[in-house]
C-alpha positions in Angstrom: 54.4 146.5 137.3 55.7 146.2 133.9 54.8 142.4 132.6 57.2 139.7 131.4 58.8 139.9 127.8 57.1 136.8 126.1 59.4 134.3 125.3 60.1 134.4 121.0 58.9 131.4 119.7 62.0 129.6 117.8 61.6 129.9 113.6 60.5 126.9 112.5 62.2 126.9 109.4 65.4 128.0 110.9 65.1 124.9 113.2 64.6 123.2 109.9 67.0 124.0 107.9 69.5 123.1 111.0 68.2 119.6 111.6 68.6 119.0 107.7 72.6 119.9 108.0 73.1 118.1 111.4 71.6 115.1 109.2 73.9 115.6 106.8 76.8 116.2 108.9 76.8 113.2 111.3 76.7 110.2 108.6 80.3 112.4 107.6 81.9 112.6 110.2 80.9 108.7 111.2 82.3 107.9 107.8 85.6 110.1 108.7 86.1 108.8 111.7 85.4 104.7 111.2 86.8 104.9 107.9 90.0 102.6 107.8 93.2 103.0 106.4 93.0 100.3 103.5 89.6 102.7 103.0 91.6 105.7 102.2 94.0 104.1 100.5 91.6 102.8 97.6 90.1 105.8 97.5 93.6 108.2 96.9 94.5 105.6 94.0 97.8 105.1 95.3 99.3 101.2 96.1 95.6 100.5 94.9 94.7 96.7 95.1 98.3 95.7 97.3 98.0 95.9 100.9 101.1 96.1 102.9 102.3 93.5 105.3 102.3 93.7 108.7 106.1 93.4 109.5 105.9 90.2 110.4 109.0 87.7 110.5 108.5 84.0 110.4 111.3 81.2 110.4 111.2 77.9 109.2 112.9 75.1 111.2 114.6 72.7 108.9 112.4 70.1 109.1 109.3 71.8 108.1 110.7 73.7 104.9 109.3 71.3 102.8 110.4 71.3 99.0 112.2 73.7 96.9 110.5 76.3 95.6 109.8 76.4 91.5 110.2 79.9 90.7 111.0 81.2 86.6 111.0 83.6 84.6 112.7 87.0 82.7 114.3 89.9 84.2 114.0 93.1 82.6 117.5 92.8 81.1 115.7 89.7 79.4 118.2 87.1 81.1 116.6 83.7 82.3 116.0 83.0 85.9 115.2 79.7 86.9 115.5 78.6 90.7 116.9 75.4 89.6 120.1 77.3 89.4 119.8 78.8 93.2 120.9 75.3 94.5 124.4 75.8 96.9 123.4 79.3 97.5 121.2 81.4 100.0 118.5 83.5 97.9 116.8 86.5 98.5 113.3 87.1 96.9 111.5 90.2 97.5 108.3 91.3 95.5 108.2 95.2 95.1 106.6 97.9 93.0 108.4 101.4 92.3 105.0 103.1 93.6 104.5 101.1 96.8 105.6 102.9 99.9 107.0 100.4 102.1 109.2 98.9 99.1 110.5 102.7 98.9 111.4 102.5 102.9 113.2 99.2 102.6 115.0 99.4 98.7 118.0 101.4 100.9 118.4 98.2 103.6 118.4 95.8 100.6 120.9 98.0 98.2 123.3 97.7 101.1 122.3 94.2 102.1 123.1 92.7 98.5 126.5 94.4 98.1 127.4 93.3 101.6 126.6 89.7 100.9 127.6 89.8 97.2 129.6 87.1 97.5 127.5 84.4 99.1 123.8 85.4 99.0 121.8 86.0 95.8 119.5 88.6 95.0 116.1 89.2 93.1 113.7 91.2 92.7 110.0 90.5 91.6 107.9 93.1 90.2 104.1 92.8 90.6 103.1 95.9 88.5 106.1 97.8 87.0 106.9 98.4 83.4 110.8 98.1 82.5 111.6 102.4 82.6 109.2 102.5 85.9 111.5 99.9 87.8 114.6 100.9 86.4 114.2 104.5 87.7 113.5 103.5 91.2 116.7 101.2 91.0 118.7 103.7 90.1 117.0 105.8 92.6 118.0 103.5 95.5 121.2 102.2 93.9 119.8 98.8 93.8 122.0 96.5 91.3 120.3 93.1 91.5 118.4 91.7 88.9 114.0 92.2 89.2 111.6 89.8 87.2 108.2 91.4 85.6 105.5 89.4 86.8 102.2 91.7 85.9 100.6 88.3 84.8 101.3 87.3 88.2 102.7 84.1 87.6 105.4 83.9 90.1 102.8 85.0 92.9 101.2 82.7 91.9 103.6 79.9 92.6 104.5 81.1 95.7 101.3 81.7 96.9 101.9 79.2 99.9 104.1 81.6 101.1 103.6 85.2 99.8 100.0 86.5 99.8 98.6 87.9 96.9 98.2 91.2 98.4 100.9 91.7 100.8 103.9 94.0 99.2 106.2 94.5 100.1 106.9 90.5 100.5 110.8 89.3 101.1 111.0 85.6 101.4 115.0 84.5 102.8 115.7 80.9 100.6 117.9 78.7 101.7 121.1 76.7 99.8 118.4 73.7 99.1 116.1 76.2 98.1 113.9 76.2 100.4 111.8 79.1 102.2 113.5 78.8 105.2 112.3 82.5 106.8 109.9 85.0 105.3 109.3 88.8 106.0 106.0 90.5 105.2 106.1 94.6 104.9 109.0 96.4 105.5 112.1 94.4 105.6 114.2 96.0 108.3 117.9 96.2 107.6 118.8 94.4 110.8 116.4 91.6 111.0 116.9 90.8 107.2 120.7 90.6 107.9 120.4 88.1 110.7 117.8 85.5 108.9 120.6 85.9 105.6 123.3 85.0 107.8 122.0 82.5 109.8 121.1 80.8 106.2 124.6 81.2 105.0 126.2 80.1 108.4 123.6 77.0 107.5 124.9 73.4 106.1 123.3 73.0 102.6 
């Protein structure tokens, strides 16, 4: 009776060299797989230090908008903008950059939103990052006519940090004829929702 095959003994450097990829393999795909979006984001470069909102709304009744907001500054055309002036009228303030995604999504809903309102709600823009030929293709990209302020020193965030964070971008804040923040969107500013909080500002005694 013939006996048993022995059974081959694995090769230990085989075995070796296998444990040392599996090593190396798992910490990777941990990595891939916890890694979070604001992760990838800073490491592709792009929208690098902004952070998009959340799509969040928020209203303010009357009673608890508190003072009018000081906002100044220069828009590219190199008019004056001074919020002193915004008193009587509804204002829209949205901070943007040309490379930021969501500002790309929502520039269409705004376009349409400023030329429907034209004559009772105004406009501006606030640039966070943008040189003058970087914003100005991207409005005539999205056929956006409004005025935008440079603000790369950060100035006007600044001043409205009690109601935009530093980091959220897109950031649309809906000003009312006191000039007040009387509702504010973070991220994407749908058409419909912005349109309501403008007209129920308008519809609004000063």
């Amino acid at each position: 009776m013939p006996l048993p095959s022995p059974v081959p003994r694995p090769d230990r450097r085989a075995l070796l060299r296998y444990a040392v990829v599996l090593a190396a393999a798992v910490p990777l795909a941990a990595c891939s797989a916890a890694e979070d979006p604001l992760a990838a984001q800073a490491r592709a470069g792009n929208n690098k230090n902004y952070i998009a909102g959340d799509g969040s709304v928020e209203e303010y009744a009357p009673e608890s908008r508190g003072e009018a907001v000081r906002v100044s500054g220069t828009t590219y055309d190199g008019d004056a903008v001074d919020s002193a002036d915004w008193a009587g009228q509804v204002t829209v303030l949205n901070f943007w950059y040309a490379a930021c995604a969501p500002c790309r999504v929502e520039a269409p809903h705004l376009a349409e939103l400023s030329a429907e309102f034209a004559e009772e709600v105004r406009f501006v823009g606030v640039n966070v990052r943008d040189e003058q030929a970087t914003a100005a293709a991207f409005e005539r990209t999205f056929g956006i006519e409004y005025p935008s302020m440079p603000d790369r020193d950060g100035a006007i965030l600044l001043a409205m940090t009690d109601f935009v964070p530093p980091q959220a971008v897109p950031t649309t804040l809906v000003i009312d004829k006191r000039g007040r923040v009387a509702a504010r969107i973070l991220g994407v500013a749908e058409k419909s929702t912005l349109k309501t909080l403008i007209a129920d500002r308008v519809a609004e005694t000063a």
